[in-house]
C-alpha positions in Angstrom: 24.9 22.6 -3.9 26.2 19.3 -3.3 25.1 16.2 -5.4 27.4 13.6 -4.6 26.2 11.1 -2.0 27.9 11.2 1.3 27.0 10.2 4.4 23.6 10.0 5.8 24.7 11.0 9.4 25.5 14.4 7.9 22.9 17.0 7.8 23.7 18.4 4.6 23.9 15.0 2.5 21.5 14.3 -0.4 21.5 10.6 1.2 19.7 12.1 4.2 17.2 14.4 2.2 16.3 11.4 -0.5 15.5 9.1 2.8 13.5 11.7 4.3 11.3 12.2 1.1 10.8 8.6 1.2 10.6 7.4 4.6 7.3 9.0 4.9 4.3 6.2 4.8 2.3 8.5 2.4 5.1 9.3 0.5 5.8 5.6 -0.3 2.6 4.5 -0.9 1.7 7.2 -3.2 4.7 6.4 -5.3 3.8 2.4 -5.0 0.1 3.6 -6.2 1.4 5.6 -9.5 3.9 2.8 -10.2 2.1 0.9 -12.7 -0.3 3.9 -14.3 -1.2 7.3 -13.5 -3.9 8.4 -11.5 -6.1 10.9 -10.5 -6.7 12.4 -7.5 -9.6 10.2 -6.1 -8.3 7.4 -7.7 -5.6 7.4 -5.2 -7.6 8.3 -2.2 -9.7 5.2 -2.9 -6.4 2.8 -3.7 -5.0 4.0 -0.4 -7.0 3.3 2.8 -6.8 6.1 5.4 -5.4 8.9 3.3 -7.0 12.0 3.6 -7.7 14.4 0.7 -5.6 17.3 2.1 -2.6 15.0 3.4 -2.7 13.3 -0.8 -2.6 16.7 -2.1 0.3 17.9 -0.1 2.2 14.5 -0.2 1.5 15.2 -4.0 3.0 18.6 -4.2 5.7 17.8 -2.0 6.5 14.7 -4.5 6.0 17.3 -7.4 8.7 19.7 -5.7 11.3 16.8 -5.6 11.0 16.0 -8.9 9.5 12.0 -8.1 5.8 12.9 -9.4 4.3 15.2 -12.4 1.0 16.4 -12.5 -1.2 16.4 -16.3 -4.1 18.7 -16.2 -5.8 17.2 -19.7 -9.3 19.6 -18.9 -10.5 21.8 -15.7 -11.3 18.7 -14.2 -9.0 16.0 -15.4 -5.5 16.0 -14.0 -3.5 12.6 -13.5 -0.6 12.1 -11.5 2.2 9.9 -13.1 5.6 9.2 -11.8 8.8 11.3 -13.3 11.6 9.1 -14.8 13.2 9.6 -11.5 10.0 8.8 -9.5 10.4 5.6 -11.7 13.7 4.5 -10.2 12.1 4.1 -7.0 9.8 1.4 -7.9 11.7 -1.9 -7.5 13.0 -1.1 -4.1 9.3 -0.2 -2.9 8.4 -3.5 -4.4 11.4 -4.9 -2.5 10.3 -3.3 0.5 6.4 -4.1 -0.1 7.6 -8.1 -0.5 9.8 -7.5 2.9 6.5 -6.5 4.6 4.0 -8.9 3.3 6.8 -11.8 4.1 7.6 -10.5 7.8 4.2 -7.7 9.1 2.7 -10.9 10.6 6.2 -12.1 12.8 6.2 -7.9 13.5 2.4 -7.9 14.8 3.7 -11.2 16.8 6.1 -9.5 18.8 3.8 -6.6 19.1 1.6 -8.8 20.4 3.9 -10.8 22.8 5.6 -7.7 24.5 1.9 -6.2 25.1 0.8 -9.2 26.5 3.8 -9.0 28.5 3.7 -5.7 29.6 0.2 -6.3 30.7 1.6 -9.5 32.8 3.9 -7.1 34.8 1.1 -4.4 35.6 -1.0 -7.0 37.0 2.3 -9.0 39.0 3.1 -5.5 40.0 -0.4 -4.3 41.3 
C-alpha cells in the first residue's frame, strides 16, 4: 500500500481518498461537532440540523473505519463518540473552513440569488 502523498488527480493517491472522506458535508460536520468533547449519539443528531439517525450512524462507522473517530461504550446504553488523535488533526482546517463560510455563504447565496433572478428574466424575455 502506498502512504506517501502524491497527486490527487491519481486514483490510487492517499490525497484523493483523505479528500473524499472529508469532502462529504456529514462527514465534516460530524468531525466539527466532536471537536471540542465527545458525544453521544443523539447529542449529535440534535447539534446537527437535518441529519438523520441512520445517515449519523453510517457517517460514524465510516469515520470509525478511517481511523478519524472512536466509539466508548461506558454501559449498554452509554457510548460517546470522540475524535482519534488523527481525527484531531482535522480540526483547525474545519475551523478554517467554517470561518471561510461564515465570512463568504452570504456573497455565495448573493450570486445564487442574482443568476436565478436572471435566469428567470430570460424565460420570461424568451416566452
Amino acid at each position: 500500500m502506498r502512504n506517501a502523498a502524491g497527486s490527487a488527480f491519481l486514483a490510487d493517491c492517499p490525497t484523493r481518498l483523505a479528500v473524499e472522506i472529508i469532502s462529504d458535508k456529514w462527514s465534516v460536520l460530524v468531525l466539527f461537532g466532536l471537536s471540542h468533547q465527545p458525544r453521544r449519539h443523539g447529542e449529535l443528531v440534535d447539534l446537527i440540523g437535518g441529519i438523520s439517525r441512520k445517515v449519523l450512524t453510517q457517517t460514524l462507522r465510516r469515520l470509525q473505519q478511517y481511523g478519524l473517530v472512536e466509539r466508548h461504550a461506558e454501559a449498554a446504553r452509554r457510548v460517546e463518540y470522540s475524535l482519534t488523535d488523527l481525527g484531531r488533526t482535522l480540526v483547525e482546517p474545519i475551523e478554517v473552513l467554517t470561518n471561510w463560510a461564515r465570512d463568504h455563504g452570504g456573497a455565495i447565496i448573493d450570486f445564487q440569488e442574482a443568476a436565478q433572478a436572471a435566469a428567470s428574466a430570460r424565460v420570461r424575455a424568451a416566452g
